[in-house]
PAROMI-140983 format. One record per residue (C-alpha): residue in one letter; residue number from 1; z, x, y. Coordinates in nm, 3 decimals. Last residue first. Example, Ala and Ser with C-alpha at 12.3 -4.5 7.8 and 13.67 -1.06 7.14 Angstrom:
<atoms>
ATOM   dokol   kolmi        zz        xx        yy
ATOM       s       2     0.714     1.367    -0.106
ATOM       a       1     0.780     1.230    -0.450
</atoms>
This chain:
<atoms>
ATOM   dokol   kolmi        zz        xx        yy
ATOM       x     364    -1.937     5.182    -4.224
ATOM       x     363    -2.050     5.007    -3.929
ATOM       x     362    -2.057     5.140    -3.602
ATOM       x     361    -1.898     4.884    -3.332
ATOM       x     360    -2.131     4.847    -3.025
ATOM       x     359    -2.010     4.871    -2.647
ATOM       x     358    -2.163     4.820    -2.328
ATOM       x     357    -2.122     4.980    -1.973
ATOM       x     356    -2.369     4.909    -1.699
ATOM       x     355    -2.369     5.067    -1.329
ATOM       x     354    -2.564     5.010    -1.043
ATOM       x     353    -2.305     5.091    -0.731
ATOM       x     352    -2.462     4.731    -0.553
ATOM       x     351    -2.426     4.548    -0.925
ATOM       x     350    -2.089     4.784    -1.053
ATOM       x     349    -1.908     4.693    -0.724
ATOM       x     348    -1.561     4.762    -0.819
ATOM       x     347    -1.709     5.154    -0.815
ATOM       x     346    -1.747     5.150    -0.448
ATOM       x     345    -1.950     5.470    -0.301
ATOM       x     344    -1.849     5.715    -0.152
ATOM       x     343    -1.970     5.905     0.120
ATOM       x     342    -2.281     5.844     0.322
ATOM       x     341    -2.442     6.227     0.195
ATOM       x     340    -2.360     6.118    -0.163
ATOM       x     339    -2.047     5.999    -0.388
ATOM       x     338    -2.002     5.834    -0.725
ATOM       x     337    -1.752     5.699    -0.920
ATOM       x     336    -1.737     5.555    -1.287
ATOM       x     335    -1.426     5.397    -1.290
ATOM       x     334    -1.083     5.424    -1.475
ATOM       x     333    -0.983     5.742    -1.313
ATOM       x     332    -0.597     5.689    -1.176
ATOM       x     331    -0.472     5.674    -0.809
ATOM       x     330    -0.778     5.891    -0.708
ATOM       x     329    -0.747     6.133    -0.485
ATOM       x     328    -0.965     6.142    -0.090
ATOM       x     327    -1.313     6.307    -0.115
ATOM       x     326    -1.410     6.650    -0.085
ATOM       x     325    -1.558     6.621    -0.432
ATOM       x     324    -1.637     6.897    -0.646
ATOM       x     323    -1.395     6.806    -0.961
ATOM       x     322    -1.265     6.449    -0.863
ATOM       x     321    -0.892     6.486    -0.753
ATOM       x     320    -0.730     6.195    -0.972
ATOM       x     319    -0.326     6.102    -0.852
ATOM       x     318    -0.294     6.014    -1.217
ATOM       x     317    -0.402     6.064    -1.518
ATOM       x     316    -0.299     5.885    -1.871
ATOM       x     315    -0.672     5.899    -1.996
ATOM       x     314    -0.961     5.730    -2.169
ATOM       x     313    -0.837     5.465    -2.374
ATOM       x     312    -1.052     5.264    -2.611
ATOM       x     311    -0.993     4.881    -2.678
ATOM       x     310    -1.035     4.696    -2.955
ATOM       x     309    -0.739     4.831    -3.154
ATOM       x     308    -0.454     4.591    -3.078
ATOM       x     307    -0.155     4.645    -2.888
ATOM       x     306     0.220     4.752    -2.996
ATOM       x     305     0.582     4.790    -2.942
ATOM       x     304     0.690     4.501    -2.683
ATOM       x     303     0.258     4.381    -2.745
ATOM       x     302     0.395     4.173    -3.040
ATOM       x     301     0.624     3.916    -2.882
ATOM       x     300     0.483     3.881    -2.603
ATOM       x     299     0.174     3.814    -2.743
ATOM       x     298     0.338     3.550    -3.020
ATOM       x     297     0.492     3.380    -2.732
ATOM       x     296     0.198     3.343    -2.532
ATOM       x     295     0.076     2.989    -2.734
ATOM       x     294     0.418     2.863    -2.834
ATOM       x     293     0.562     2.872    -2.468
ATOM       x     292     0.865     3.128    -2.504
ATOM       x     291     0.688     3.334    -2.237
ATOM       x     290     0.746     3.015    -1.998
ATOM       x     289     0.493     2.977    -1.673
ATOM       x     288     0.208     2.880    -1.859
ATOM       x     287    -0.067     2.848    -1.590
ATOM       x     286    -0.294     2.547    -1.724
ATOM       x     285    -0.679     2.554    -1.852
ATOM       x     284    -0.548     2.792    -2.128
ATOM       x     283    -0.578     3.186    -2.159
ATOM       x     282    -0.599     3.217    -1.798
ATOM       x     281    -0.211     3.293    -1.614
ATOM       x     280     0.018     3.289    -1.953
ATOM       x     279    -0.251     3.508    -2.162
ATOM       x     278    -0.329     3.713    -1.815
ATOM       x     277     0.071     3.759    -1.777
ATOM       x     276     0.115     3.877    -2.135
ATOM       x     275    -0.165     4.121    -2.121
ATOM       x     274     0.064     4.284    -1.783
ATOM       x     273     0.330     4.303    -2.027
ATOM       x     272     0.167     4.578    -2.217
ATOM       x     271     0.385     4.836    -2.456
ATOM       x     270     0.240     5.064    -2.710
ATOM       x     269     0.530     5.311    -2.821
ATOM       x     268     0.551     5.682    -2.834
ATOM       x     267     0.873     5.848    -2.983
ATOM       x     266     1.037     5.620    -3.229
ATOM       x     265     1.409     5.689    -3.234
ATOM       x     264     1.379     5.867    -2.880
ATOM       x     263     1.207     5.614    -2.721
ATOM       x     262     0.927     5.727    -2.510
ATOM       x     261     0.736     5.469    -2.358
ATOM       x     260     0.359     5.399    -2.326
ATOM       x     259     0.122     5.163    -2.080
ATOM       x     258    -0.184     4.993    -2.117
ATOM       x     257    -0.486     5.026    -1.892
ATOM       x     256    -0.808     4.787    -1.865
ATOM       x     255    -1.127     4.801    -1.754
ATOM       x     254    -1.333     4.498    -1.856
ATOM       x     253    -1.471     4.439    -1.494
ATOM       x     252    -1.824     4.556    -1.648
ATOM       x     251    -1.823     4.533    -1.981
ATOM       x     250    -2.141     4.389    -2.060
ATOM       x     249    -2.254     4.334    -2.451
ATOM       x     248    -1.957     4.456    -2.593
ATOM       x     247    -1.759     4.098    -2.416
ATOM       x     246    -1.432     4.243    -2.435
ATOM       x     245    -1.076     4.106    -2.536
ATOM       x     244    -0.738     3.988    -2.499
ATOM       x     243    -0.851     3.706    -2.266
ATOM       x     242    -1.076     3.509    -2.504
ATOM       x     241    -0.767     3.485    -2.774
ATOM       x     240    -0.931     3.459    -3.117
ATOM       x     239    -0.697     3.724    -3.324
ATOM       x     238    -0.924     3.956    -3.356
ATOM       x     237    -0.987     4.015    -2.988
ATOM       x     236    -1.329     3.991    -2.865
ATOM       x     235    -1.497     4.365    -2.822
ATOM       x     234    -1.482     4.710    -2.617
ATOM       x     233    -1.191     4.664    -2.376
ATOM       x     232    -1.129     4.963    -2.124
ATOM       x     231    -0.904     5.233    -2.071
ATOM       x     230    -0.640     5.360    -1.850
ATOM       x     229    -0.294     5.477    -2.037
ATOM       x     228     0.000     5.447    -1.835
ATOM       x     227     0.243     5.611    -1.865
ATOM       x     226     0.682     5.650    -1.932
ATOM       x     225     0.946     5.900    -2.004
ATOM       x     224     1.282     5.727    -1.954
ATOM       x     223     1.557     5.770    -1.652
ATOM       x     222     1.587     5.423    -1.521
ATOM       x     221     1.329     5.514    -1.198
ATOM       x     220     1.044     5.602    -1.485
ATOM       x     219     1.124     5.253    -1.645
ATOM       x     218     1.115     5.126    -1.345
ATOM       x     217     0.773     5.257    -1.240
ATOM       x     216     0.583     5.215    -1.592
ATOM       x     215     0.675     4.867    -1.546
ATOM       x     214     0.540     4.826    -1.159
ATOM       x     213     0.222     5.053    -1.301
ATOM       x     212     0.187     4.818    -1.616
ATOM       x     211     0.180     4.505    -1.328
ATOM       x     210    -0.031     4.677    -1.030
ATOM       x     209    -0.304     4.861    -1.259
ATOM       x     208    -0.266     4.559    -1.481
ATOM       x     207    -0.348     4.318    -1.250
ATOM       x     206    -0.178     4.174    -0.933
ATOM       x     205     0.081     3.959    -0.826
ATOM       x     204     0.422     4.074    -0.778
ATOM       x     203     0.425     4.002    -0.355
ATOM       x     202     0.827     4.044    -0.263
ATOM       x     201     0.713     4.221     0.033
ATOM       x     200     0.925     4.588    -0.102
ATOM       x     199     0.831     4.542    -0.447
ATOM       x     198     0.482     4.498    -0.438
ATOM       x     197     0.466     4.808    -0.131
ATOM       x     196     0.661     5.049    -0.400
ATOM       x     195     0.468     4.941    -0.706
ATOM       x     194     0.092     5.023    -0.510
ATOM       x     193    -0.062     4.988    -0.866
ATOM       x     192    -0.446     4.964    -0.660
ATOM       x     191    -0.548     4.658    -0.839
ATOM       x     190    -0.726     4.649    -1.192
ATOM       x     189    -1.103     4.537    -1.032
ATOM       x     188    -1.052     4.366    -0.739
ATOM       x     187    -0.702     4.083    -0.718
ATOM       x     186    -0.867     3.715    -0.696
ATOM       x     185    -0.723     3.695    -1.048
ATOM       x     184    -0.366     3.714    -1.013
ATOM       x     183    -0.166     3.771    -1.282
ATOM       x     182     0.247     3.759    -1.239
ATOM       x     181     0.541     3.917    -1.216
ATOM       x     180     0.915     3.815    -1.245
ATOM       x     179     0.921     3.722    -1.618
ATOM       x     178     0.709     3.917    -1.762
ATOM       x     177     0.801     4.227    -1.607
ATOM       x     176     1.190     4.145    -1.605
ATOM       x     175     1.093     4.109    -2.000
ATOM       x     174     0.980     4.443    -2.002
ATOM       x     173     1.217     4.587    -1.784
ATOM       x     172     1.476     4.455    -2.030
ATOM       x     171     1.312     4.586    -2.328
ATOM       x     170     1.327     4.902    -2.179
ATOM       x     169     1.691     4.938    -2.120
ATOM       x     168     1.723     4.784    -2.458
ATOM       x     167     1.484     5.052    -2.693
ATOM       x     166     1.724     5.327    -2.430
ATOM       x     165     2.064     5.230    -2.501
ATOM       x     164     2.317     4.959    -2.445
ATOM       x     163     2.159     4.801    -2.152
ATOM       x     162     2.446     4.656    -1.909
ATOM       x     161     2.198     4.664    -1.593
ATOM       x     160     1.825     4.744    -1.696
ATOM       x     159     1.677     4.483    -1.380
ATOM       x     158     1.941     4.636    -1.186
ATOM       x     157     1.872     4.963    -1.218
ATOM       x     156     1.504     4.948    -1.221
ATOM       x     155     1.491     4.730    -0.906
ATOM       x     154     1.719     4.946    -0.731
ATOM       x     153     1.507     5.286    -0.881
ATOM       x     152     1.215     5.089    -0.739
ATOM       x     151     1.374     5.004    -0.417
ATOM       x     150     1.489     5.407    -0.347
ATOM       x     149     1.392     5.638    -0.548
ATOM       x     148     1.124     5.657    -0.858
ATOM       x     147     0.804     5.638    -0.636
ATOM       x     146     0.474     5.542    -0.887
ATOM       x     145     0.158     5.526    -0.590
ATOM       x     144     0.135     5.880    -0.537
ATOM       x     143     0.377     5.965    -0.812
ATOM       x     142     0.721     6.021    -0.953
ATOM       x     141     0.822     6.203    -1.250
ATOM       x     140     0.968     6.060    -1.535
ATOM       x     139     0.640     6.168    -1.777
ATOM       x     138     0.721     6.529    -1.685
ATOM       x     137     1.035     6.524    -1.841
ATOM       x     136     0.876     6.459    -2.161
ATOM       x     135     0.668     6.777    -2.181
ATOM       x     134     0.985     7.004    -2.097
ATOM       x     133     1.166     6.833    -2.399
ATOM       x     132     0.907     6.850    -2.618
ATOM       x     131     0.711     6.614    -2.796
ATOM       x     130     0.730     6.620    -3.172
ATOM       x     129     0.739     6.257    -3.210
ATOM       x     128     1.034     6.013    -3.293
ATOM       x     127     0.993     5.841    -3.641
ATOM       x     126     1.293     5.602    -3.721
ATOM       x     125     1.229     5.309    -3.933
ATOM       x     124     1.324     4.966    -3.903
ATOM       x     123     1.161     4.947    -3.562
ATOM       x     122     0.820     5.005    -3.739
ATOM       x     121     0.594     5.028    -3.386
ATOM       x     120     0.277     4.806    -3.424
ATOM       x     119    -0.042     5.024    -3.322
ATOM       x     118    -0.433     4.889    -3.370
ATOM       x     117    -0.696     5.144    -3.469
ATOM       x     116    -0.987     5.337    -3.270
ATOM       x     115    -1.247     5.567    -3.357
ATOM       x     114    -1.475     5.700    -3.091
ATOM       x     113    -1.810     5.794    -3.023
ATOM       x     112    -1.928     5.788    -2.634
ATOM       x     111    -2.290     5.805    -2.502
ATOM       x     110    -2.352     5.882    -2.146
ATOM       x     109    -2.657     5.747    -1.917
ATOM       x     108    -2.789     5.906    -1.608
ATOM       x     107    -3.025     5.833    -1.324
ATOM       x     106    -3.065     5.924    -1.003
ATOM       x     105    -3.346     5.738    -0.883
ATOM       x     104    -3.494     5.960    -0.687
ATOM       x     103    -3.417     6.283    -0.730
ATOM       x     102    -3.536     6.473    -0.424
ATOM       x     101    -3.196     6.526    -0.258
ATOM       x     100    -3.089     6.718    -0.619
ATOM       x      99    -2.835     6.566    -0.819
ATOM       x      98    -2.526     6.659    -0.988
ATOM       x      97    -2.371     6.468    -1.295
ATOM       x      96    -1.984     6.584    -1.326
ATOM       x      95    -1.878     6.421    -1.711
ATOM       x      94    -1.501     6.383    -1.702
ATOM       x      93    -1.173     6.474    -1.906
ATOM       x      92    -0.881     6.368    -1.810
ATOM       x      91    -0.642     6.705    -1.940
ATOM       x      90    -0.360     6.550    -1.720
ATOM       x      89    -0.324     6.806    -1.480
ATOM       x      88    -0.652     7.005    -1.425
ATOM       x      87    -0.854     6.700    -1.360
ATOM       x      86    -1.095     6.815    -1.618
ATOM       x      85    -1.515     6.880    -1.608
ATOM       x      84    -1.786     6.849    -1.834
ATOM       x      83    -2.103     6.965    -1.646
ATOM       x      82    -2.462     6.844    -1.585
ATOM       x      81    -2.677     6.989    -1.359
ATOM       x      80    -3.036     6.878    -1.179
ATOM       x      79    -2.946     6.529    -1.330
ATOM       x      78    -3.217     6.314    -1.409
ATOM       x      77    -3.117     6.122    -1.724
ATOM       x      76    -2.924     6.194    -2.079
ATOM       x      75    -2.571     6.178    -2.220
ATOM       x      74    -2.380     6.286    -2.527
ATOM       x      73    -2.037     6.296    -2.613
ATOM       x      72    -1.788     6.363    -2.906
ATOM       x      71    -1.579     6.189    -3.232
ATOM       x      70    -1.251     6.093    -2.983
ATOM       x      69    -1.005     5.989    -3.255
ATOM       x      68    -0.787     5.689    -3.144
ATOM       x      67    -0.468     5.531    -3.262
ATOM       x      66    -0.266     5.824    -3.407
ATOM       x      65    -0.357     6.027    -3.087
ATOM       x      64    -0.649     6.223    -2.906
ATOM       x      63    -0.628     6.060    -2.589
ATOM       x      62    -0.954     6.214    -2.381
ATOM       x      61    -1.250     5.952    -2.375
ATOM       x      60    -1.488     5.994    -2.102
ATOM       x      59    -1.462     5.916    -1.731
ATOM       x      58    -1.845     5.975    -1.566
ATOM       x      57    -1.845     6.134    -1.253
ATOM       x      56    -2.196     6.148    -1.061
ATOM       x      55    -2.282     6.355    -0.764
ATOM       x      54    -2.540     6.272    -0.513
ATOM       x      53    -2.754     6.529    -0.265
ATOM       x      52    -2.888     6.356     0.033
ATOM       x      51    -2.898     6.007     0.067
ATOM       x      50    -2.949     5.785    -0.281
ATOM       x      49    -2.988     5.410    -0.165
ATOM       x      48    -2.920     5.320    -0.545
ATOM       x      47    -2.765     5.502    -0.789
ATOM       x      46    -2.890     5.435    -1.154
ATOM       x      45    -2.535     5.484    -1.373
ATOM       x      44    -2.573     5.376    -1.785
ATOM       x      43    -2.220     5.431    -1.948
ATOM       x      42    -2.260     5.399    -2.322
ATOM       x      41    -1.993     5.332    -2.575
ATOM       x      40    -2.042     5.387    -2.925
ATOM       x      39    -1.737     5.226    -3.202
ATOM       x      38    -1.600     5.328    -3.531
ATOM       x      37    -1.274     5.090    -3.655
ATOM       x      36    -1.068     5.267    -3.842
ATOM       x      35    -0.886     5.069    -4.105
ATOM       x      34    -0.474     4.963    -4.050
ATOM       x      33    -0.195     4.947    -3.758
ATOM       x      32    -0.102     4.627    -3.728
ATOM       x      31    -0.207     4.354    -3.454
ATOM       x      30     0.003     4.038    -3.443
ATOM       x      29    -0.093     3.781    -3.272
ATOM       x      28    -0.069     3.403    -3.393
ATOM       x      27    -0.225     3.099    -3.312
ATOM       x      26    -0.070     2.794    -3.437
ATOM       x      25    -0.045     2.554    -3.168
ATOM       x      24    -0.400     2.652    -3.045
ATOM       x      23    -0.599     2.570    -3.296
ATOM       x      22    -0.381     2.235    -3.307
ATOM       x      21    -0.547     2.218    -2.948
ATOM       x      20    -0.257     2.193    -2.684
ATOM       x      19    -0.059     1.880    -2.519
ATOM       x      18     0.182     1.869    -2.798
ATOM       x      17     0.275     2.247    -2.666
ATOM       x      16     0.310     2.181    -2.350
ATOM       x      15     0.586     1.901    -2.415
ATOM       x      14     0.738     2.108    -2.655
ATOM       x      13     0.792     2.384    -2.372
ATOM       x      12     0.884     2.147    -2.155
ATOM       x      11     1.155     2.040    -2.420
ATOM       x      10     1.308     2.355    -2.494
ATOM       x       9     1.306     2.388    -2.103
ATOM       x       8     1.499     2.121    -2.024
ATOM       x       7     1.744     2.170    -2.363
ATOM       x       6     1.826     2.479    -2.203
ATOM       x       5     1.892     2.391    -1.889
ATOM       x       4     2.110     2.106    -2.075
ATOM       x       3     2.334     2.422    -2.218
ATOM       x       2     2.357     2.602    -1.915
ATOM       x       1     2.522     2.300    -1.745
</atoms>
């Protein structure tokens, strides 16, 4: 019986795959850590409607780390006062633009530098990190919208069951992930990452604030150091798939976050099932349902232990007080955001908000 299940599936899969471009039979990911790759990112924010006094907070690169090297900041526009500003937990750092009633439009535009490269873990070498022990524990702790009792520790638990050590445990919440989860594009911007409520009405769609957070989640509840990382995609993917990557001439809507685990034989390493459930959900006119199908296996494959460098990250933060604001938290700071005398404003609405973000790579 298992056997011709099996066969079934082998088949399907073959099926699928005769049906596909030869282009697309034989594509192949596999990012590896390499060059530098220089790149400028500018944040242009014109609020519209101003009322009363408005305040501007720009995210700006903060992860300092063998894949990216922040190289500094600029900005310009018609702020009264300007001010880089932290969340105090997470080190997320932030440019605070304050304007005066009488500025109208307010107007500013920040310049980021940074240098990013791609990450493949060695698993034939051991190289944890010098993180301590105090500093790891804190990456197991629950949050706002990341609970590590009751049905995610359940899930976690029994999604992890029979694991012999901690690269296994994690591998099988990964492929839980990918197998039980599932992109859903009519979800705004990266989704809320609400893992508790997903879990509890059986509803795993989302996007990769719902899918990475449900994975960083369980791997919290099972007892391992886990985060997020919130970024955002700067250019087409190397490797020619459309969904893996940016368009640098408008980014808005290409936020993205990744997600990190601690493994104590290799310290920090680049994980992102929620990319392997946009490849099987948009990278071909038909939703691939099998992670062994020839054109998503290679991504599944490669992003257990690594992701490619055309991306930038900007912070692991959560629960996100903005500095000055009297506003509710943040679940993480991916967004420009804003806020005036009528309140917030929505930053998945870049075109009524006003906001561009483009990216150029910086020759050498």
């Amino acid at each position: 019986m298992h056997a011709s299940f099996i066969d079934r599936r082998s088949l399907l899969a073959l099926a699928a795959s005769a049906a596909l471009p030869a282009q697309a039979q034989s594509r192949r990911f596999e990012p590896q850590p390499g060059a530098w790759r220089e790149f400028e990112l500018v944040t242009r924010i014109e609020v519209r409607q101003p009322r009363g006094s408005t305040r501007v907070w720009v995210p700006l690169p903060s992860v300092e780390a063998d894949y990216q090297q922040v190289l500094g900041d600029s900005w310009t526009g018609t702020a009264a006062a300007t001010r880089v500003a932290t969340d105090g937990r997470y080190g997320a750092r932030m440019l605070v633009a304050e304007f005066g009633a009488a500025t109208v439009p307010p107007v500013v535009e920040v310049t980021s530098r940074v240098r990013t490269r791609s990450r493949a873990v060695d698993w034939s070498r051991k190289s944890p990190g010098p993180d301590s022990a105090d500093s790891l524990r804190a990456w197991t702790l629950p949050t706002a919208l990341m609970p590590t009792d009751g049905i995610v520790r359940q899930t976690a638990l029994e999604a992890s069951r029979g694991a012999a050590g901690d690269r296994e445990k994690v591998q099988r919440i990964y492929d839980w992930v990918v197998r039980n989860t599932h992109r859903e594009p009519k979800v705004r911007g990266c989704g809320v990452g609400d893992i508790k409520t997903m879990l509890e009405t059986g509803n795993l769609s989302g996007k990769c604030g719902d899918i990475n957070g449900l994975f960083v989640g369980l791997v919290r509840a099972a007892g391992l150091p886990a985060r997020d990382v919130y970024g955002i995609r700067l250019v087409p993917s190397a490797f020619g798939y459309r969904e893996l990557g940016g368009n640098s001439a408008n980014l808005k809507g290409a936020q993205h976050c990744r997600a990190e685990v601690w493994l104590k034989d290799h310290g920090w390493v680049a994980m992102d099932p929620a990319d392997v459930g946009k490849v099987m959900r948009l990278e071909s006119s038909e939703w691939l349902k099998d992670p062994a199908h020839p054109l998503v296996a290679p991504v599944n494959k490669a992003l257990f232990g690594g992701w490619e460098g055309n991306w930038l990250a900007y912070n692991t933060a959560h629960d996100v007080k903005l500095p000055g604001s009297d506003g509710p938290a943040l679940g993480f700071l991916m967004y420009p955001q804003c806020e005036n005398a009528a309140g917030r404003y929505d930053p998945l609405d870049p075109d009524g908000f006003q906001y561009t973000i483009t990216a150029r790579e910086l020759k050498a």
